[in-house]
N, C-alpha and C positions, 0 to 999 in steps of 0.2 A: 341695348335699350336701357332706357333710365329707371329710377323706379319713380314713386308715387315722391316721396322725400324730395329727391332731386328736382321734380318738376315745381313743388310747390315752391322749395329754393330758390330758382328760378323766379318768378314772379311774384317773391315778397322775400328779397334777401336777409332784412332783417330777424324773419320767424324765430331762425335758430336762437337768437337773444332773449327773448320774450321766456324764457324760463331761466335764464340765470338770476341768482336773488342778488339784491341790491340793498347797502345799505343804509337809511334814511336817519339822520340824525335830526334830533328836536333840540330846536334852541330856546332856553325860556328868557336870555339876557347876557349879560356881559358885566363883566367886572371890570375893573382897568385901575389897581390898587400898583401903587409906586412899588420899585423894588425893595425899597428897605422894611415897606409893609409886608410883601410877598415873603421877606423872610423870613417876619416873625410871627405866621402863621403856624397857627399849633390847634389843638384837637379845643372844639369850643370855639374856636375864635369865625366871627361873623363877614361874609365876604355881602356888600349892598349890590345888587344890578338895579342896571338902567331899566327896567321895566317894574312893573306894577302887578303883583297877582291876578289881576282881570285884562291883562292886555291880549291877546295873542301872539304866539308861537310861531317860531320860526321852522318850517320845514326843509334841511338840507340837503343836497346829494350833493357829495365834495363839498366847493364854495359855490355853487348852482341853488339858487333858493326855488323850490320847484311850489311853493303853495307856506298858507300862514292859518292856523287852525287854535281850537280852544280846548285844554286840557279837562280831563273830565275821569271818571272811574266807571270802568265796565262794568255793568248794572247786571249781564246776563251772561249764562252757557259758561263755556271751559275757561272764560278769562275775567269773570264777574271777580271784583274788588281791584284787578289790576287798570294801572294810569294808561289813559289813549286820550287820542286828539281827535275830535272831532272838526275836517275841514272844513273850513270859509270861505277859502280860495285858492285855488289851483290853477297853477301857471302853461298857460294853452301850447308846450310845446310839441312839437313833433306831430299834430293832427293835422296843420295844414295842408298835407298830400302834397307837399313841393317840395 
Protein backbone atom coordinates (compact mmCIF):
# COMPACT_ATOMS: atom_id res chain seq x y z
CA UNK A 1 0.00 0.00 0.00
CA UNK A 2 1.07 3.52 -0.76
CA UNK A 3 1.09 6.13 1.64
CA UNK A 4 -0.83 9.49 1.79
CA UNK A 5 2.83 11.30 0.10
CA UNK A 6 2.90 8.76 -2.77
CA UNK A 7 -0.66 9.26 -3.77
CA UNK A 8 -0.54 12.93 -3.73
CA UNK A 9 2.87 12.42 -5.89
CA UNK A 10 0.91 10.95 -8.07
CA UNK A 11 -1.50 13.50 -9.01
CA UNK A 12 0.58 16.61 -8.80
CA UNK A 13 4.26 15.38 -9.53
CA UNK A 14 5.50 18.57 -9.18
CA UNK A 15 4.50 19.11 -5.18
CA UNK A 16 7.87 17.86 -4.07
CA UNK A 17 9.43 21.27 -5.76
CA UNK A 18 7.26 23.73 -4.42
CA UNK A 19 9.50 23.87 -1.11
CA UNK A 20 12.80 24.03 -2.51
CA UNK A 21 14.09 27.89 -2.22
CA UNK A 22 14.95 29.48 -5.22
CA UNK A 23 17.04 32.18 -5.91
CA UNK A 24 15.55 35.67 -7.45
CA UNK A 25 17.97 38.14 -8.47
CA UNK A 26 16.99 41.94 -8.82
CA UNK A 27 18.24 43.85 -11.55
CA UNK A 28 18.31 47.72 -11.28
CA UNK A 29 20.43 48.16 -14.83
CA UNK A 30 23.44 47.48 -16.64
CA UNK A 31 26.69 49.00 -17.21
CA UNK A 32 28.62 48.22 -20.46
CA UNK A 33 31.97 50.32 -19.63
CA UNK A 34 34.98 49.45 -22.24
CA UNK A 35 37.69 47.16 -20.98
CA UNK A 36 40.37 49.72 -20.57
CA UNK A 37 37.64 51.49 -18.26
CA UNK A 38 36.76 48.27 -16.48
CA UNK A 39 40.33 48.33 -15.57
CA UNK A 40 40.79 51.40 -14.11
CA UNK A 41 38.13 50.91 -11.73
CA UNK A 42 39.19 51.57 -8.31
CA UNK A 43 37.18 52.33 -4.82
CA UNK A 44 35.15 55.83 -5.64
CA UNK A 45 35.09 55.41 -9.03
CA UNK A 46 31.34 55.79 -10.65
CA UNK A 47 29.88 52.97 -12.93
CA UNK A 48 26.33 55.02 -15.04
CA UNK A 49 23.40 52.32 -15.86
CA UNK A 50 21.11 52.42 -18.41
CA UNK A 51 18.22 53.08 -16.17
CA UNK A 52 16.84 55.82 -14.20
CA UNK A 53 16.07 55.71 -10.30
CA UNK A 54 12.22 55.64 -10.91
CA UNK A 55 12.14 52.99 -13.65
CA UNK A 56 11.60 49.49 -12.66
CA UNK A 57 13.43 46.47 -11.78
CA UNK A 58 14.21 43.58 -13.35
CA UNK A 59 13.12 40.43 -11.52
CA UNK A 60 15.42 37.30 -12.46
CA UNK A 61 15.55 33.56 -12.04
CA UNK A 62 18.72 32.52 -13.97
CA UNK A 63 18.25 34.63 -17.41
CA UNK A 64 14.24 33.88 -17.10
CA UNK A 65 12.85 37.40 -16.38
CA UNK A 66 9.81 36.23 -14.30
CA UNK A 67 8.12 39.83 -13.46
CA UNK A 68 9.47 43.84 -13.12
CA UNK A 69 8.68 45.63 -9.85
CA UNK A 70 9.59 49.04 -7.82
CA UNK A 71 12.10 49.30 -5.14
CA UNK A 72 10.93 50.58 -1.99
CA UNK A 73 12.11 50.16 2.10
CA UNK A 74 10.08 47.86 4.29
CA UNK A 75 8.15 50.27 6.35
CA UNK A 76 6.94 47.22 8.92
CA UNK A 77 7.59 44.00 11.31
CA UNK A 78 11.17 42.07 11.29
CA UNK A 79 12.29 43.59 7.90
CA UNK A 80 11.31 47.41 8.47
CA UNK A 81 14.15 49.70 7.04
CA UNK A 82 15.37 46.83 4.62
CA UNK A 83 15.22 47.40 0.46
CA UNK A 84 12.25 45.13 -1.44
CA UNK A 85 10.34 45.41 -4.46
CA UNK A 86 7.17 45.80 -4.66
CA UNK A 87 5.61 43.88 -8.06
CA UNK A 88 3.93 45.48 -11.18
CA UNK A 89 4.18 42.59 -13.08
CA UNK A 90 4.52 39.03 -13.02
CA UNK A 91 5.06 36.77 -15.82
CA UNK A 92 1.94 34.16 -16.24
CA UNK A 93 4.05 31.23 -16.26
CA UNK A 94 3.27 27.71 -15.29
CA UNK A 95 -0.62 28.45 -14.26
CA UNK A 96 -1.86 27.54 -17.48
CA UNK A 97 -2.70 23.73 -16.43
CA UNK A 98 -1.13 22.57 -19.81
Amino acid sequence: MGSATDTLDQKNPDAAFTTVPIEITVAVGRARPLVRDLLQLEEGSVLVLDKRVEDPVELLVGDHLIGTGILEIAESGEQHGQLSVRLIDVNDFGKSGG
